[in-house]
N, C-alpha and C positions, 0 to 999 in steps of 0.2 A: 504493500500500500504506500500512496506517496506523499508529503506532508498533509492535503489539503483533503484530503481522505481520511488520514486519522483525526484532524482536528473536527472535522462534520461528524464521524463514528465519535469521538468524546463528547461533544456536544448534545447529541441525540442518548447516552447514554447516560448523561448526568442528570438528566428529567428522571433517572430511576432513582434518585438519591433520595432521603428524606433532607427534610430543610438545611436541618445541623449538620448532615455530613457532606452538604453540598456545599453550606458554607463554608466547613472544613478545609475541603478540598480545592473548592475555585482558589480559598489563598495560596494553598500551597501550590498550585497550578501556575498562578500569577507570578510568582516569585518566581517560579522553575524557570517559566516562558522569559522572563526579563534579563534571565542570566547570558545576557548573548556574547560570552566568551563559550558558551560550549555548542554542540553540533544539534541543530535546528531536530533531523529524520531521528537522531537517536532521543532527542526530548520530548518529541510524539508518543517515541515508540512505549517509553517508560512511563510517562502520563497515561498511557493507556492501559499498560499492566499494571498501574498502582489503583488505576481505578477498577479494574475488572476484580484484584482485591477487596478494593472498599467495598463492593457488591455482593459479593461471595460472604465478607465475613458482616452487611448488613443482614442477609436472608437467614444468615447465623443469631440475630439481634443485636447484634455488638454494635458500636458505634464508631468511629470516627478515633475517637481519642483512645479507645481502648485498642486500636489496631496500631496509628501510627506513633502514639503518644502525646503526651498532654505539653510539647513544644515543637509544634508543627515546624516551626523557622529551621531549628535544629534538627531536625529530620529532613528537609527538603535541602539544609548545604550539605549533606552526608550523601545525598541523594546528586546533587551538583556537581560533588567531589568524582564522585566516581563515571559520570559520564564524560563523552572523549572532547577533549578541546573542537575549537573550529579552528580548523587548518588555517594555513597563510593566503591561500589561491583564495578561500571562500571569505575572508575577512576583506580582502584587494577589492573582490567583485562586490562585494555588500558596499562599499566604500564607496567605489564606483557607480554604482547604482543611485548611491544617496547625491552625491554631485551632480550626476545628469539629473534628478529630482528637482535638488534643490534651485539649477539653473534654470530650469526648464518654466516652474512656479516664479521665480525672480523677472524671469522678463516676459512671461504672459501678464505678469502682475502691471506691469512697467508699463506695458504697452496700452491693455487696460488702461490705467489710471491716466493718461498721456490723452486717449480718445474719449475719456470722459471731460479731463479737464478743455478738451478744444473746443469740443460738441456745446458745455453748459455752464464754465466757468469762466473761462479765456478765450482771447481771441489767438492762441499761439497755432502756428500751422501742423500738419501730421509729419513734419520729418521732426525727429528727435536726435537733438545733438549731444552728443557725450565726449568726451577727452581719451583717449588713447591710454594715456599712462595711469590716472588716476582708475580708470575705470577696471583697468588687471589689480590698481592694488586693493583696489576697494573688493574684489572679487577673492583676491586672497586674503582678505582678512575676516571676509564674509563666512567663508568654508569651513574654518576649524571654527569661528564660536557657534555657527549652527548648529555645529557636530558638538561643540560643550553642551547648550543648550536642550539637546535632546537627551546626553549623556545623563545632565542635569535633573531631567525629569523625568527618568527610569530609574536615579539612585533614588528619587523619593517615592516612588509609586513602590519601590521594592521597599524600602524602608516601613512603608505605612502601612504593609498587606496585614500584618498580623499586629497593627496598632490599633487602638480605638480611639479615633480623631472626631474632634467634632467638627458636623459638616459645616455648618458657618464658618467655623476658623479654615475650613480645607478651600471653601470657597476663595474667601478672601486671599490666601496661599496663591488659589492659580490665579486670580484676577491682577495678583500682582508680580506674579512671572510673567504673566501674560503683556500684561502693563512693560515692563522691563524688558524684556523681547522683543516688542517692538521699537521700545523707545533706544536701544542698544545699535539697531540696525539702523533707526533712525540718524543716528549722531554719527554711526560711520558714514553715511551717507552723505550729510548736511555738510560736515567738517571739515572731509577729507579736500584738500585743494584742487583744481582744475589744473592738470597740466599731461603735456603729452602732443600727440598732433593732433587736433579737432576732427571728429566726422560725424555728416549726419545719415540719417535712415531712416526708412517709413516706417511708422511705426507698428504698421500693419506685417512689416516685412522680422520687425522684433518680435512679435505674437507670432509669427510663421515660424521662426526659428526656435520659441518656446516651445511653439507642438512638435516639430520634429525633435527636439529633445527629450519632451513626454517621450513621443514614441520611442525613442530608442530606450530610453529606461525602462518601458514596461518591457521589451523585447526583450534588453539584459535582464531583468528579472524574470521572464520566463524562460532562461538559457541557466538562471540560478537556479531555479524550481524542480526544471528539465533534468538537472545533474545531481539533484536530492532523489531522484526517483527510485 
């Protein structure tokens, strides 16, 4: 079976749960799935025999805690520990994949906002001018804090699985990473000085360039998928 097949068989199979050990279990799922230092097909495959466990020893009576113990967190890094890293080639390609993303979303966004501002705010024309040099650096500085950014908020979604947070405060949390994310890329943007050789482009021809890099991302990620199989 290949990832996307056991994640729909876990899915369908956890509606057998009762409440408490479903709850049990989505955390310690969450947590597993988050660990993305280790190999994607082997954290399926284990998610699934730990749940085919929980089942076997629910029709037994038992519960959740009586199976895996009463500290889930500690049982799922024992559980961590011993599945096989992700190789260097599959860490490259995830990499990969996230840059052509991230560019892809950066200038459909650009172009967007560019033909809204001409259409209903400005009178500025549809070519869009940008700087040459500012705009590689602004691009290389863009790439690693996205990639912290995301980092960022997988160490707390892992952090929180087996906390008891309150949602108010959890809210406020992402409204203000949220807040800060933007305004981060903002200031790169705003700041960074204009220099380099000038050129301009349609902006229509910037959103053409953001789809063929969607496309090629979701392509590479079906050539990721492809090679889990």
């Amino acid at each position: 079976m290949n990832i996307h097949e056991l994640v729909e068989l876990n899915n369908q199979k956890r509606k057998l749960l009762t409440e408490e050990n479903r709850k049990y279990y989505e955390k310690m799922l969450v947590y597993i799935r988050l660990s993305y230092r280790i190999s994607d097909l082997e954290t399926e495959e284990t998610l699934s025999e730990l749940l085919d466990h929980l089942l076997d020893a629910q029709e037994e009576g038992k519960n959740a805690e009586e199976v895996f113990g009463k500290n889930p967190k500690k049982y799922a890094d024992e559980i961590i520990g011993e599945l096989p890293k992700m190789v260097t080639k599959e860490r490259t390609s995830l990499i990969g994949m996230g840059i052509l993303f991230f560019l892809a979303v950066s200038m459909i966004l650009s172009g967007i906002i560019a033909l809204v501002s001409h259409y209903y705010f400005t009178e500025a024309g549809l070519m869009k001018e940008f700087y040459l040099g500012s705009a590689l650096l602004k691009t290389a500085i863009s790439i690693p804090v996205a990639f912290f950014l995301l980092y960022s908020i997988i160490f707390y979604l892992r952090w929180s699985c087996f906390k008891k947070i309150n949602k108010i405060a959890e809210f406020f949390v992402f409204w203000f990473y949220g807040a800060f994310s933007v305004g981060l890329f903002v200031i790169i943007y705003l700041f960074i000085p204009s220099f380099g050789p000038k050129l301009e482009i349609s902006v229509f021809i910037v959103i053409m360039s953001g789809v063929i890099l969607f496309i090629l991302g979701t392509l590479f990620k079906r050539k990721i998928e492809k090679g889990k199989r």
